[in-house]
C-alpha positions in Angstrom: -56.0 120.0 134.6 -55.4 122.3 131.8 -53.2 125.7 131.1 -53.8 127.9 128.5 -50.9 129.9 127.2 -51.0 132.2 124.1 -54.0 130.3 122.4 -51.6 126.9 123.2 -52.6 124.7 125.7 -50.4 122.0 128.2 -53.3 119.2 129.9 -52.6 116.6 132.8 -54.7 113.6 134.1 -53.6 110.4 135.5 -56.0 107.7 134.8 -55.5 104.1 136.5 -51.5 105.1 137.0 -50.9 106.1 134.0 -50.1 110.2 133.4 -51.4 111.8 130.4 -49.7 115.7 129.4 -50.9 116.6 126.3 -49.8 120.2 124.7 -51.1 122.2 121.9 -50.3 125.4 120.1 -52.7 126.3 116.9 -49.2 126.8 114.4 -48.4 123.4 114.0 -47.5 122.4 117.7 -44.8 125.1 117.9 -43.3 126.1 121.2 -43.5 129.8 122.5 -41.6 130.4 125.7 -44.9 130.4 127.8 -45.8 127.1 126.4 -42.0 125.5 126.5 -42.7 126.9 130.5 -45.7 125.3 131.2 -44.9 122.2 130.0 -41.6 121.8 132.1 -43.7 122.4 135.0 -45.9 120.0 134.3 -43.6 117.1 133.3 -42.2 117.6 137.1 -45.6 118.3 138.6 -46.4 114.7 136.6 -42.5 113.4 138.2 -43.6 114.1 141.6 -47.2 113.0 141.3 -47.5 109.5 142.9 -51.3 108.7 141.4 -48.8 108.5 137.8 -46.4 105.6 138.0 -46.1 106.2 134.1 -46.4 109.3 131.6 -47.2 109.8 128.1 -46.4 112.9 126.3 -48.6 114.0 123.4 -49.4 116.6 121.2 -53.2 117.3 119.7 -54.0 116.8 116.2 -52.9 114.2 113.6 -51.2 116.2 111.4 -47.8 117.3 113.4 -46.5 116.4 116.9 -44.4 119.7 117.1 -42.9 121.9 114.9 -40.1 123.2 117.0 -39.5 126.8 117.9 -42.2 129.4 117.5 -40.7 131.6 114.3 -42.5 134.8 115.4 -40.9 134.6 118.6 -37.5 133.7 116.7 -37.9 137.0 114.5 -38.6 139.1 117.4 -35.3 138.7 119.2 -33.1 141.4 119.6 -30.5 140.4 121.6 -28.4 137.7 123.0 -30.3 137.3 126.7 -33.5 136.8 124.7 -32.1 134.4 122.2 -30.1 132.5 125.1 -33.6 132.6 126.7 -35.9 131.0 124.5 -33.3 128.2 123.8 -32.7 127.8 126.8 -36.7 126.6 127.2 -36.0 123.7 124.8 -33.0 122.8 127.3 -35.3 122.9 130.4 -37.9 120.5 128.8 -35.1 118.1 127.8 -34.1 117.9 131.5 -37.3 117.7 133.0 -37.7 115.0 131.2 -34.0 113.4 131.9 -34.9 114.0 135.3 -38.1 112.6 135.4 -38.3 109.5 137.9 -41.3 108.5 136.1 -40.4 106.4 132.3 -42.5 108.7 129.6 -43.8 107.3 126.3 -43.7 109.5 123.5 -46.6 109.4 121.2 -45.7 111.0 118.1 -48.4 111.0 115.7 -47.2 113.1 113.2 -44.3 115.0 111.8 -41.6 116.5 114.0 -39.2 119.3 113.3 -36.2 121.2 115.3 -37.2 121.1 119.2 -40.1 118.2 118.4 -37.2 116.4 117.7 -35.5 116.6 120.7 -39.0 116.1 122.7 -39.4 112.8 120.9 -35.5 112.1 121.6 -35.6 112.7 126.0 -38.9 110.2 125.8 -37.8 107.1 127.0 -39.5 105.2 124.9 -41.2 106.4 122.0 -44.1 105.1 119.2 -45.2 106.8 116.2 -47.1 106.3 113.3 -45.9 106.6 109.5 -47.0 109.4 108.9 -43.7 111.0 112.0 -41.1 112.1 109.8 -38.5 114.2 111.0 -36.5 116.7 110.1 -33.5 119.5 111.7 -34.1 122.5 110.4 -32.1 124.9 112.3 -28.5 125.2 109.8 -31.2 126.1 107.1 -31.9 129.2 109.9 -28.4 129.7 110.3 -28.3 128.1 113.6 -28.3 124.9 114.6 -29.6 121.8 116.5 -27.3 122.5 119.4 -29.9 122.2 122.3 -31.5 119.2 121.2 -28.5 117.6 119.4 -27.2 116.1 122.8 -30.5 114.0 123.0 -30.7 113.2 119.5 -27.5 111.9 118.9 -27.8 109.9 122.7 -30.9 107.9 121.1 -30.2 107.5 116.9 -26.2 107.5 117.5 -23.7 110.6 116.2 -23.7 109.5 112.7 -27.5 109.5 112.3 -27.8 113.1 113.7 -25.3 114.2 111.7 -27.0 113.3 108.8 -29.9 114.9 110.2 -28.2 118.3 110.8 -26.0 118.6 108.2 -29.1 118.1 105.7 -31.5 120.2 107.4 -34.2 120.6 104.3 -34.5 117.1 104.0 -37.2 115.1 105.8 -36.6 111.8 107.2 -39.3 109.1 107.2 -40.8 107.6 110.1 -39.2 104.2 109.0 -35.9 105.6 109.0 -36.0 106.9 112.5 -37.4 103.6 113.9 -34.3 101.9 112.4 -32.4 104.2 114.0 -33.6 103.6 117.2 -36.0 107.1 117.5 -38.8 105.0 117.9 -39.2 101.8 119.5 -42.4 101.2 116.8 -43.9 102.7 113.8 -47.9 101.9 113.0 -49.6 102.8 109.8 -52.3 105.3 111.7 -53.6 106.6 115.0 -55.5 104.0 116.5 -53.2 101.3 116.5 -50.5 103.4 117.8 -52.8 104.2 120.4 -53.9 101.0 121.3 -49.8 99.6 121.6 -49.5 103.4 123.7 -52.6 101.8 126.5 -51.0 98.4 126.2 -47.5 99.4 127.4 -48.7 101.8 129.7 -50.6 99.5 131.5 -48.4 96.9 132.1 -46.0 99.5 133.4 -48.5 100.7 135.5 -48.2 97.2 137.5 -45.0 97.7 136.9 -42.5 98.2 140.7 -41.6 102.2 140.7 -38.2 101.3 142.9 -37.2 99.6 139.8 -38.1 101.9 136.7 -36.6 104.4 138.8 -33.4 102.4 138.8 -33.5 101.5 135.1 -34.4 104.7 134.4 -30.9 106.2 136.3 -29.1 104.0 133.8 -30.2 104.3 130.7 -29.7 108.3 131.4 -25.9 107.4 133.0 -23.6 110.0 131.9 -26.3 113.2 131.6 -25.7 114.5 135.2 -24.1 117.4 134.0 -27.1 118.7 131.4 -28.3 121.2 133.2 -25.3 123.6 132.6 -24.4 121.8 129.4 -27.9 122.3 127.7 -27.9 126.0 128.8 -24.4 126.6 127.3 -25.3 124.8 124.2 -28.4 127.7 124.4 -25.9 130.5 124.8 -24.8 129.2 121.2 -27.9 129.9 119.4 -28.8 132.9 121.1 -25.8 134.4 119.3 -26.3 132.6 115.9 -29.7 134.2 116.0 -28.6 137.6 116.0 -27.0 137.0 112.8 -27.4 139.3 109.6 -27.9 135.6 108.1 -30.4 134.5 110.6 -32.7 137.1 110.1 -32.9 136.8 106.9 -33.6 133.3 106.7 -36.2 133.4 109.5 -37.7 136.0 107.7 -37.5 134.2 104.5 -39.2 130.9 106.3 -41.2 131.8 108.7 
């Protein structure tokens, strides 16, 4: 099964248990709001399917895994229900994936920025190659990681995503996220990543449901109140985007 949204794409098989959603957009893996849409639907289409007792997430290409939020759709905001809007699409693919009853491997094959960020942050388990460095982005906007930063700072610790935020031209190697507990694994290309990616996703494909459910539950134990949280933290950058300041830079960078 495939959708295609604004020349993107969201795909999703199951193959011996194990749930494949693959998404693509042709600027870098960027997320319109059609696309950020799509691919909540399909992360619980993939929750509820019981052929899938496991998920990876992926993006196509080798070259980025996402580049966060689309900028045309950034410079074309106007006002604050729009801005809390499109924000609010990142918050709703974070939760489908908190809420999730399946475990979901990231597979992050190449650089992630903003929003890929926060995808690669709600996996529950995540392996990339060296070539996945990441970087925040959004203060250089003059916004700021506030949807994502809940997920980000849950998985690599406050300290690390400050860093990240407060620095938000700098990138961050693969390496560096893996010691900071991003991802579980870095590989020097593709193919090996790929081949640890079938491994792991077999096994847990044998694996009892009943109790990855259960593990699941705890390792997200404090998040119940996300939903309303994420969508506030949206409300925040749909008013920083407004900004004389904003505009400019989005302009400037886009």
């Amino acid at each position: 099964m495939s959708t295609n949204i604004q020349a993107g794409q969201v795909g999703y098989h199951v193959e011996n248990g194990m749930g494949t959603i693959s998404f693509y957009h042709p600027a870098h893996n960027s997320m319109p709001s059609p696309l950020l849409h799509i691919l909540t639907q399909t992360i619980e289409q993939a929750g509820a399917d019981p052929a899938a007792r496991v998920i990876v997430l992926k993006s196509a290409g080798d070259r980025t895994f996402c580049a966060g939020a689309s900028f045309d759709e950034l410079a074309a905001i106007e006002d604050f229900d729009a801005g809390k809007r499109f924000f609010t699409g990142f918050a709703k693919v974070i939760n489908a994936l908190r809420k999730c009853s399946k475990l979901v491997i990231g597979r992050v094959q190449g650089k992630a920025v903003g929003g890929g960020v926060g995808i690669a942050a709600a996996c529950d388990y995540c392996l990339a190659t060296q070539h996945a460095d990441i970087k925040l982005s959004e203060l250089a906007v003059g916004i700021g990681p506030f949807v994502v930063g809940p997920a980000v700072e849950r998985k690599i610790g406050l300290s690390a995503f400050s860093q990240l935020a407060i620095n938000a031209t700098e990138w961050h190697s693969a390496n560096w996220a893996m010691e900071r507990g991003l991802y579980a694994n870095v590989y020097s290309n593709i193919a090996d990543m790929d081949a640890a990616i079938l491994e792991l996703a077999q096994k847990l494909a044998q694996s009892s449901p009943e109790a990855m459910h259960e593990l699941k539950t705890i390792f997200w134990q404090g998040t119940q109140h996300w939903d309303q949280f994420l969508e506030e933290r949206a409300a925040i950058s749909g008013r920083l985007v407004l900004s004389e300041y904003s505009k400019k830079a989005i302009k400037k960078n886009g």
